[in-house]
C-alpha distance (Angstrom), angle and dihedral (degrees) to the residues before:
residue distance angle dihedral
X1 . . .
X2 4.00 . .
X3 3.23 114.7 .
X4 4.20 125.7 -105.3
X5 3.58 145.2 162.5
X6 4.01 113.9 -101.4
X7 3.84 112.4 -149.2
X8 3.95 132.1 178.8
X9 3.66 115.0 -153.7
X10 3.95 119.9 -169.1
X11 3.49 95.7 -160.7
X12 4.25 139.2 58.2
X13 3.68 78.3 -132.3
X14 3.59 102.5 60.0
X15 3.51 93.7 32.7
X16 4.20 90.5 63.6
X17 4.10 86.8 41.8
X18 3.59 90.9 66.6
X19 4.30 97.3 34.1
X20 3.75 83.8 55.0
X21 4.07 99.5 43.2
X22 3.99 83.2 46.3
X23 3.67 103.2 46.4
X24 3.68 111.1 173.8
X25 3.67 92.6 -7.0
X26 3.65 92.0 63.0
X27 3.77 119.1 74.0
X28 4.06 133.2 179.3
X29 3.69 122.3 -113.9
X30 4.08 111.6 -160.3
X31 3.86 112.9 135.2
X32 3.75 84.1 -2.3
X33 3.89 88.1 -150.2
X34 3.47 97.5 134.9
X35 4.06 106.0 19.6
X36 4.04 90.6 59.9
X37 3.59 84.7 53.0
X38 3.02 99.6 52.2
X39 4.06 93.0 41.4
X40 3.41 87.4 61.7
X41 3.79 101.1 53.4
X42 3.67 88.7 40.5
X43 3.46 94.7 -125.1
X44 3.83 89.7 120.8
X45 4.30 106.5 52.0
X46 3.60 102.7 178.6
X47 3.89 123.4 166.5
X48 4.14 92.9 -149.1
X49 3.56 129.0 33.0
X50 3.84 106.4 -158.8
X51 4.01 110.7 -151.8
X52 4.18 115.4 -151.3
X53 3.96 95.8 -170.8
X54 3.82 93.1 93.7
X55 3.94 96.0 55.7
X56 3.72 113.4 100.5
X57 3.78 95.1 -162.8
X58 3.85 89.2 60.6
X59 3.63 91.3 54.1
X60 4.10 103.7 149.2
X61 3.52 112.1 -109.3
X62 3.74 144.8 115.6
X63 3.81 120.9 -111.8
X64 3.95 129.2 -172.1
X65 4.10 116.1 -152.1
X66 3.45 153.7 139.7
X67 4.02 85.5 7.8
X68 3.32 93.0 -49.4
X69 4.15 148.4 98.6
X70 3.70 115.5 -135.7
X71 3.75 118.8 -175.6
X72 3.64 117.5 -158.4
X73 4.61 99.3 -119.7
X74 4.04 85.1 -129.6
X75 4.05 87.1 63.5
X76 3.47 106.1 118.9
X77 4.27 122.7 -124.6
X78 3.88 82.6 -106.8
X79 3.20 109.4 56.3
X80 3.67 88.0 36.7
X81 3.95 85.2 59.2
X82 3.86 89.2 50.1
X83 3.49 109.0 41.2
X84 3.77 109.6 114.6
X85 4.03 96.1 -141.1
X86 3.77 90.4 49.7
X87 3.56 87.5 52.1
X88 3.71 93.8 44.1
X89 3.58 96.2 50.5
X90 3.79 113.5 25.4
X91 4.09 103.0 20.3
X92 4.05 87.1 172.2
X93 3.95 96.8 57.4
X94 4.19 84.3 56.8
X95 3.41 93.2 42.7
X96 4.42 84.4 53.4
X97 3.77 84.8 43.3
X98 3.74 95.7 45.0
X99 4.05 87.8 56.9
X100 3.78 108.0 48.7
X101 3.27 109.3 117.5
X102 3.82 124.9 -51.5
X103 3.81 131.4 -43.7
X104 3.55 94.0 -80.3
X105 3.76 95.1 46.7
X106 3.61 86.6 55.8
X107 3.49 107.0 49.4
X108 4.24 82.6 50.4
X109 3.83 100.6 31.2
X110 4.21 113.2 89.7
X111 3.67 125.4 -151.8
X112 4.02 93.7 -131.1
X113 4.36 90.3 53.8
X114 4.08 81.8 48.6
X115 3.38 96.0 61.7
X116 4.12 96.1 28.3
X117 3.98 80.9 60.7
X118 3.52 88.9 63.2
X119 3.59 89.4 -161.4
X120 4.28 109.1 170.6
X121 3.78 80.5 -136.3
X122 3.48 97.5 57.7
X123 3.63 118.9 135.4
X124 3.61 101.2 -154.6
X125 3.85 96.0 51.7
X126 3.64 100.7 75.0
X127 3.80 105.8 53.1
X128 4.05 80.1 42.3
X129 4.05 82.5 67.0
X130 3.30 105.2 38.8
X131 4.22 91.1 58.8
X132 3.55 90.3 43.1
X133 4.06 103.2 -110.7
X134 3.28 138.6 -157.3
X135 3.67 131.0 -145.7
X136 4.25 117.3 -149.0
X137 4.02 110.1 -152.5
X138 3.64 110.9 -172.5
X139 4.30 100.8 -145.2
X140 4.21 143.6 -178.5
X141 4.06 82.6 -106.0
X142 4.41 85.5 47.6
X143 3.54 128.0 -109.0
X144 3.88 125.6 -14.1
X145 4.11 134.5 -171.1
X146 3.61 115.2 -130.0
X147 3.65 118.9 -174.2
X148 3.72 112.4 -136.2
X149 3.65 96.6 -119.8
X150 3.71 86.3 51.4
X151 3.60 89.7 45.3
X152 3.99 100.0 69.4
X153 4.16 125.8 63.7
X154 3.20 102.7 155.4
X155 3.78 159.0 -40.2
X156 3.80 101.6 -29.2
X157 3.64 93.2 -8.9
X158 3.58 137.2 118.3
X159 3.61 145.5 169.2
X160 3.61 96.7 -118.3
X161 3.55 105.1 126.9
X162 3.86 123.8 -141.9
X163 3.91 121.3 -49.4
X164 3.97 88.7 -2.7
X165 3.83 108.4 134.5
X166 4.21 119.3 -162.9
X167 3.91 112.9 -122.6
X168 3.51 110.5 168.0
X169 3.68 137.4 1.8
X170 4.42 117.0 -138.6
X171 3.58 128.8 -144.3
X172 3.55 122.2 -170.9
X173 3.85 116.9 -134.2
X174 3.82 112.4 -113.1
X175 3.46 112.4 -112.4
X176 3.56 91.7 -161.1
X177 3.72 129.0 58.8
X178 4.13 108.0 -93.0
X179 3.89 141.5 -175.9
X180 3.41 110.6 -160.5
X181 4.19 126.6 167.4
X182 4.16 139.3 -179.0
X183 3.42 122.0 -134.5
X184 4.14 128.4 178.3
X185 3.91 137.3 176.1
X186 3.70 114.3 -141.2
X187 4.03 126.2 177.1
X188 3.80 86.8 -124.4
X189 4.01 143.4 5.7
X190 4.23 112.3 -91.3
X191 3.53 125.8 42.5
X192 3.74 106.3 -28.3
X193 3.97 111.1 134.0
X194 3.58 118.5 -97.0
X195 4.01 124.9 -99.9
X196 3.59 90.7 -159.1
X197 3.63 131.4 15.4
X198 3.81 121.9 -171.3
X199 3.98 134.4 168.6
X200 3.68 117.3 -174.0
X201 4.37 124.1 -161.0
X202 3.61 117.9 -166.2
X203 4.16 122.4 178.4
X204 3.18 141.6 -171.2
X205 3.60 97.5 -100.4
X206 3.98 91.6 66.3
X207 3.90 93.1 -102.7
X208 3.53 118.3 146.7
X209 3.72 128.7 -153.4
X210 3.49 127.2 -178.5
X211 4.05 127.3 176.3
X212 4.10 119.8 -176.9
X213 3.97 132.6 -169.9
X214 3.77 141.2 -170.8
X215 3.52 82.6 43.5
X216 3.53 105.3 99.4
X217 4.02 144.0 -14.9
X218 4.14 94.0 -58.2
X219 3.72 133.2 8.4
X220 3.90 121.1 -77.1
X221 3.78 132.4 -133.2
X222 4.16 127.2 -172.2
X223 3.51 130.8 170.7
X224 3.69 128.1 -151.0
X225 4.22 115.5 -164.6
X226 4.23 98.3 174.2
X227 3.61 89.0 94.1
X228 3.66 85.4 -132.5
X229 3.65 102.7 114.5
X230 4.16 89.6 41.6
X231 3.81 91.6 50.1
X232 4.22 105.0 86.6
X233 3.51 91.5 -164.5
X234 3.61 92.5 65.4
X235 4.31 107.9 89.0
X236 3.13 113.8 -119.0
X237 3.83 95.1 -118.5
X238 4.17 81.4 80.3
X239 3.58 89.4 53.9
X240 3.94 107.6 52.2
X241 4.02 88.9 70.8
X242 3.72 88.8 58.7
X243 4.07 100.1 33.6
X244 4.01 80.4 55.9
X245 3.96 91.7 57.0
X246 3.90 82.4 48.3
X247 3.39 105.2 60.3
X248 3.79 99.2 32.2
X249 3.63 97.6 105.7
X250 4.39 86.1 69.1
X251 3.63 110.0 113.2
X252 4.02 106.8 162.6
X253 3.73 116.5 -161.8
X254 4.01 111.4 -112.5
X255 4.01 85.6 -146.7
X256 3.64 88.7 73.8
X257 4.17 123.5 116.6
X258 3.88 93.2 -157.1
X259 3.63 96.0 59.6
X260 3.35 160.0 -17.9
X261 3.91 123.8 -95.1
X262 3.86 89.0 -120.8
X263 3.72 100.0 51.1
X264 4.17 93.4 47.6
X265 3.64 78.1 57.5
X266 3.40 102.9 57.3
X267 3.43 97.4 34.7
X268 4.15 94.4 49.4
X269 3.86 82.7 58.6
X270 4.20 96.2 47.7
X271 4.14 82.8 44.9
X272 3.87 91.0 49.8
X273 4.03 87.2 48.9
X274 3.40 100.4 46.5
X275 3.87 98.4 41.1
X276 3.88 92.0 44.1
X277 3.78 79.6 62.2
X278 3.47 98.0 56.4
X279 3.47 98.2 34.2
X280 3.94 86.4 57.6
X281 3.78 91.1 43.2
X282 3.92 89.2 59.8
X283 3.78 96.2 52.8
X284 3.58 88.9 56.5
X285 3.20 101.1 46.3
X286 3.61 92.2 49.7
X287 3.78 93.0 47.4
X288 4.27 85.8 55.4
């Protein structure tokens, strides 16, 4: 393993000091289940290793206020997965968080490294879209707002800017009844990496959201407000014209193992079906 410096900051404060002295040659340990990884294949060479476990005021844990949720980005995937006002309000982002990897992964994995990968495949990202979040870096210059949609570029990339460091992500409470739902193709049951990831919002207002993964170099999000696709007495012959539109920013890479560019395809459009269904089913039911 290459060799690094190991700190343990106590404070947000001294924890962005040393990110921003290290640049790229400083990365953030949290879960740490994709950094040792990555340590250990040497695809990740860093000279410090910054550890958040020590700082109080990134204490895992989710919070509702001021109309909104805020989870704490050290929260694990399964307490995300569990926690009853997650659940309540955005039943798709704990379905995402109850599918990351395997037990193990979960109880390790945190929501804020998920999204800091910025991995297209990324289970957390889509449900993230679809209610609208918004990621809180902690910077040199202070703390900044990113929405999520804002948030992602590309494979690996973000638009965290030097020496900023994520600490919670916000989601604002609908103020609408909603039915949302996750759905994801894998090549096998466990921990294997999605082909397609897809998260699907519906509210009472007839507004549509879908957001899709695996399917190109950085999450996608599209919006539909005709109503048509959140009405379930409309066939679904009406709603392939306007599913198309929604799904034609997907552009999966043929150099992928996983699968092929035509079968993500096919499969992101079954997905968008079948969790438009249940995401539709779960409005009314909670409208009953």
């Amino acid at each position: 393993m290459h060799t690094f410096a190991y700190v343990r900051p106590t404070t947000v404060a001294e924890a962005v000091a040393i990110l921003d002295a290290g640049g790229r040659d400083a990365r953030v340990l949290a879960g740490g289940t994709d950094l040792v990884i990555r340590l250990r294949d040497g695809s990740a060479t860093p000279t410090t290793v910054i550890d958040l476990k020590r700082i109080a005021d990134l204490r895992p844990g989710v919070r509702e206020e001021g109309g909104r949720l805020t989870i704490s980005a050290t929260t694990v995937m399964t307490d995300v997965a569990a926690d009853p006002l997650v659940r309540r309000h955005f039943p798709a982002l704990a379905e995402a968080a109850a599918v990351v990897g395997s037990v193990q992964i979960r109880n390790r994995a945190t929501l804020g490294g998920n999204v800091c990968n910025a991995s297209p495949a990324a289970d957390t990202a889509t449900p993230l879209l679809v209610f609208d979040a918004t990621v809180v870096a902690e910077g040199p210059g202070g703390t900044r707002r990113i929405a999520i949609d804002d948030f992602f570029v590309r494979s690996g990339v973000t638009t965290l800017q030097r020496g900023e460091l994520v600490t919670a992500i916000e989601l604002p409470i609908p103020a609408v009844a909603t039915g949302s739902a996750h759905v994801r193709r894998t090549r096998r049951r466990g921990h294997d990496l999605a082909s397609v990831t897809l998260s699907v919002r519906v509210d009472a207002l007839g507004v549509t959201r879908f957001a899709y993964g695996s399917v190109g170099p950085r999450p996608v999000l599209a919006v539909d407000d005709t109503g048509v696709l959140a009405d379930p007495a409309v066939p679904a012959e009406a709603r392939s014209a306007i599913l198309e539109r929604m799904f034609a920013d997907a552009s999966p890479s043929p150099r992928s193992m996983r699968a092929s560019p035509a079968y993500r395809l096919a499969m992101l459009r079954v997905l968008g079906a079948r969790a438009l269904r249940s995401a539709i089913e779960q409005l009314a039911a909670g409208s009953d």
